[in-house]
C-alpha positions as CSV (number, residue, x, y, z in Angstrom):
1,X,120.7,67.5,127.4
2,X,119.2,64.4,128.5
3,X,115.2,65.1,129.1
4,X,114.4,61.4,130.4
5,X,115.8,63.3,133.9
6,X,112.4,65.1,134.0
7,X,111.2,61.4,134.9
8,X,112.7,61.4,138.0
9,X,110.1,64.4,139.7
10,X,107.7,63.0,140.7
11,X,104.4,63.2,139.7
12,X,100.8,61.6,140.7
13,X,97.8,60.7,138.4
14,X,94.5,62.5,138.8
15,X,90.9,62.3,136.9
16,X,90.2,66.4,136.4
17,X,86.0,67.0,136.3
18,X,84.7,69.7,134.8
19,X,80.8,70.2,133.6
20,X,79.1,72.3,130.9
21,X,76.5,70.5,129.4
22,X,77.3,66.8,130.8
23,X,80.1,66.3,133.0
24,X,83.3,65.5,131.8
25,X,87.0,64.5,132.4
26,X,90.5,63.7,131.8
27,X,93.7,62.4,132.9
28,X,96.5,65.2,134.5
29,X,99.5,64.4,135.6
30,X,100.9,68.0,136.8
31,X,98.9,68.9,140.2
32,X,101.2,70.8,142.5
33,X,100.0,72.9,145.9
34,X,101.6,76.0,145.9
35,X,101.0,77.7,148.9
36,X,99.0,76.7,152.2
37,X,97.3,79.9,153.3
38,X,95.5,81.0,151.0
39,X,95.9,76.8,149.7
40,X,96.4,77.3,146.2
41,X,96.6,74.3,143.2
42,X,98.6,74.5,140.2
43,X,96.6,72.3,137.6
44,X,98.4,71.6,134.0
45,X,96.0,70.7,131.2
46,X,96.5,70.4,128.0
47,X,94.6,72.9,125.6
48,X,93.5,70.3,123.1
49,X,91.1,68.3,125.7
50,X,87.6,69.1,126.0
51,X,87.8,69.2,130.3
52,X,90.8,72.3,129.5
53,X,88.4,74.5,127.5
54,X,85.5,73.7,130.0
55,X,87.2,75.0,133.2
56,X,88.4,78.1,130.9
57,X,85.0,78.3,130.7
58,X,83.4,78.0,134.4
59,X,86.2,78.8,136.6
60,X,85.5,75.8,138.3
61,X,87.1,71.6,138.5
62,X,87.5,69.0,141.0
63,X,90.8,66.9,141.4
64,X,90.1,62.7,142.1
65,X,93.2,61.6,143.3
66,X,93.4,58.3,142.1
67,X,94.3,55.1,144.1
68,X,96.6,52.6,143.5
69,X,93.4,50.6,142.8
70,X,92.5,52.2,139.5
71,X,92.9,49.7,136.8
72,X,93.8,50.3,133.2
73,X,90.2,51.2,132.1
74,X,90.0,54.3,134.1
75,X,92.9,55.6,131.8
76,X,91.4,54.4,128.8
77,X,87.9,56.4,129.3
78,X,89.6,59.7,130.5
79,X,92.8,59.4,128.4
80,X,92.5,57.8,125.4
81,X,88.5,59.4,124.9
82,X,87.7,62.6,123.9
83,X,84.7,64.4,125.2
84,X,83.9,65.4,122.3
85,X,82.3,62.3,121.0
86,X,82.6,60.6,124.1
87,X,80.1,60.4,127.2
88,X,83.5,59.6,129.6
89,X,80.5,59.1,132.5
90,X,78.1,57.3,130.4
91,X,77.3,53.5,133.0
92,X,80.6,54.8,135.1
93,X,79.6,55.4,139.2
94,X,79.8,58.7,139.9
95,X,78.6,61.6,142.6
96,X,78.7,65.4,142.2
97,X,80.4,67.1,145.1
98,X,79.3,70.5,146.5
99,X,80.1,72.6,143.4
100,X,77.9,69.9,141.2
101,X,81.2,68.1,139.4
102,X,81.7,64.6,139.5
103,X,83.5,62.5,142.1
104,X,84.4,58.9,140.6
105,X,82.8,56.3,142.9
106,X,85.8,53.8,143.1
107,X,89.6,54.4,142.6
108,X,89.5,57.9,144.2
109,X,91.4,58.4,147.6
110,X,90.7,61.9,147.9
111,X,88.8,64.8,146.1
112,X,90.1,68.5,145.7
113,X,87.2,71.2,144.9
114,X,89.0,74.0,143.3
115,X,88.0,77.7,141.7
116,X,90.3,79.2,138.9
117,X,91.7,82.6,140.1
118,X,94.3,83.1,137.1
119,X,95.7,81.2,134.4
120,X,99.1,81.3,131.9
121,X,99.3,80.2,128.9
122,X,101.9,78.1,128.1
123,X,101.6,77.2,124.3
124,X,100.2,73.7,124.3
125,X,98.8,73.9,127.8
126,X,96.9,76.2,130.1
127,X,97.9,76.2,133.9
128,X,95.6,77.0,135.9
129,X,96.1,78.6,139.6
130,X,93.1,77.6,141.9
131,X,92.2,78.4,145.1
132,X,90.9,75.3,147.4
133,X,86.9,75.5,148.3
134,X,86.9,71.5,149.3
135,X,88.8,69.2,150.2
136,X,88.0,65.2,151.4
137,X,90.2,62.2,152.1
138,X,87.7,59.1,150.7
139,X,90.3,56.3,152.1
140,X,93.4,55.3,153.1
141,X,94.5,53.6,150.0
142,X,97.6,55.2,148.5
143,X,97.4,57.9,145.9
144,X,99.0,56.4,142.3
145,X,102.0,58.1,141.1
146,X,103.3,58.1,137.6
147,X,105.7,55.8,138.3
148,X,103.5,53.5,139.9
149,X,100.7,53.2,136.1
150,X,104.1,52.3,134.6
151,X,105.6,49.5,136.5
152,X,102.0,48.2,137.5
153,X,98.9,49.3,135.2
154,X,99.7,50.1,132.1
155,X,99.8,46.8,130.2
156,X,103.1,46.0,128.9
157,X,103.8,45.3,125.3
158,X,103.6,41.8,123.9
159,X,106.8,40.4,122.5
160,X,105.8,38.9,119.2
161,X,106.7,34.9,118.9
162,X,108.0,34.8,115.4
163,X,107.7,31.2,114.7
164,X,111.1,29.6,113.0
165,X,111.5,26.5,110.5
166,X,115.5,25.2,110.3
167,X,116.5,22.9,106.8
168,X,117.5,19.5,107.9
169,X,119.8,19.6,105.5
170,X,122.1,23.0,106.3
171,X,120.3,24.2,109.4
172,X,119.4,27.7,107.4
173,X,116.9,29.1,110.0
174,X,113.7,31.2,108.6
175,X,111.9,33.4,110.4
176,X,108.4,33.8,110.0
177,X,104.3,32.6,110.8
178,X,104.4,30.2,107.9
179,X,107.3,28.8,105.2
180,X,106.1,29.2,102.0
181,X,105.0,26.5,100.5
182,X,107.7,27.6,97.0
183,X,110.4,28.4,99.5
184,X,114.2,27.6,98.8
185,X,116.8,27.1,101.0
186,X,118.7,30.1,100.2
187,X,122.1,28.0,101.6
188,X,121.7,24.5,100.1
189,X,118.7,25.2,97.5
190,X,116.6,22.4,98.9
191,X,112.7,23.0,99.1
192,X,110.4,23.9,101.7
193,X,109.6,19.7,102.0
194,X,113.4,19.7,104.2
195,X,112.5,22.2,106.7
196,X,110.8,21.8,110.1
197,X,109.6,23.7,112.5
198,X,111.1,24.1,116.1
C-alpha cells in the first residue's frame, strides 16, 4: 500500500483559536464542511495540543483560514509552540470575534465561528463536529493549501557544501571542511603539503 496517495486530497491550512485562560492556537490541516443546512464543520486536532483539550473543554473555536500571504513564522508560533509554555499571541495582532476567540490580524482570508455538537475519538486525535454560528470572508486573497506551504513557505533544506582537496600528485579527492594537517594520501602516501583545494 502506498500511503504518499493520501497526499493527493487536498487539504488547506488553518490557525484553530480556542481560549481558557489566555487565548490560544494551533495549526490543522483536516477542516471539511459536511453538510449545508444545518452547515456543519468537521475539525481534526490532534489530542496532544493544548488548543484540542481547550475546545473539549468550552465547546467552542474559530477557524482562520489562512492566506497565501502567511509566511513561515505563522507556522512556527502555532506549530512548532506549545501552549503550554508558550503565549502563541504574546506582540502577535489579533481581534476576538463575537464568541470572544481570536481572529489573527494579517494572513487570514476568512474566519469560521464554530460550536462543538459531538466529537469521536479517534486514538491520536479528536474530531470534532461543529455547527456554524459565524462566518466572514476578510479578503480576496486565496486560501493556502497544503500543497501550496510545501512548494512555497516552508523553507527548503540546505544542501551542505562539503568542501574537497585533490593530491597533485594522484588526484585522490577528500571530502571534508578542513584536510588534516597529519593527513596521508591514502593512494600515493604523500602528505597533506600535495593537496589543494578546488
Amino acid at each position: 500500500m502506498d500511503l504518499t496517495t493520501l497526499f493527493k486530497i487536498h487539504y488547506g491550512l488553518f490557525v484553530l483559536t480556542t481560549k481558557d485562560e489566555r487565548h490560544n492556537g494551533c495549526i490543522v490541516n483536516t477542516v471539511a464542511q459536511l453538510t449545508d443546512t444545518p452547515a456543519r464543520i468537521a475539525v481534526t486536532v490532534n489530542k496532544a495540543n493544548l488548543t484540542c483539550q481547550t475546545a473539549l473543554k468550552t465547546g467552542i473555536m474559530n477557524i482562520n483560514v489562512l492566506s497565501e500571504a502567511a509566511p513561515f513564522s505563522v507556522f512556527e508560533r502555532f506549530g512548532f509552540k506549545s501552549g503550554r509554555d508558550t503565549d502563541k499571541f504574546e506582540d502577535f495582532g489579533f481581534y476576538t470575534s463575537d464568541n470572544g476567540l481570536a481572529v489573527l490580524k494579517e494572513y487570514v482570508c476568512a474566519v469560521i465561528s464554530l460550536e462543538v455538537e459531538s466529537t469521536i475519538d479517534l486514538d491520536t486525535h479528536i474530531l470534532f463536529v461543529c455547527k456554524l454560528t459565524d462566518a466572514k470572508i476578510i479578503n480576496d486573497e486565496e486560501p493556502m493549501t497544503y500543497a501550496y506551504y510545501h512548494k512555497n513557505v516552508k523553507p527548503k533544506p540546505q544542501k551542505a557544501e562539503k568542501k574537497s582537496f585533490v593530491c597533485k600528485i594522484c588526484g585522490y579527492v577528500y571530502e571534508g571542511d578542513a584536510l588534516p594537517e597529519d593527513f596521508i594520501c591514502p593512494w600515493c602516501k604523500h602528505g597533506a603539503a600535495d593537496f589543494e583545494e578546488q
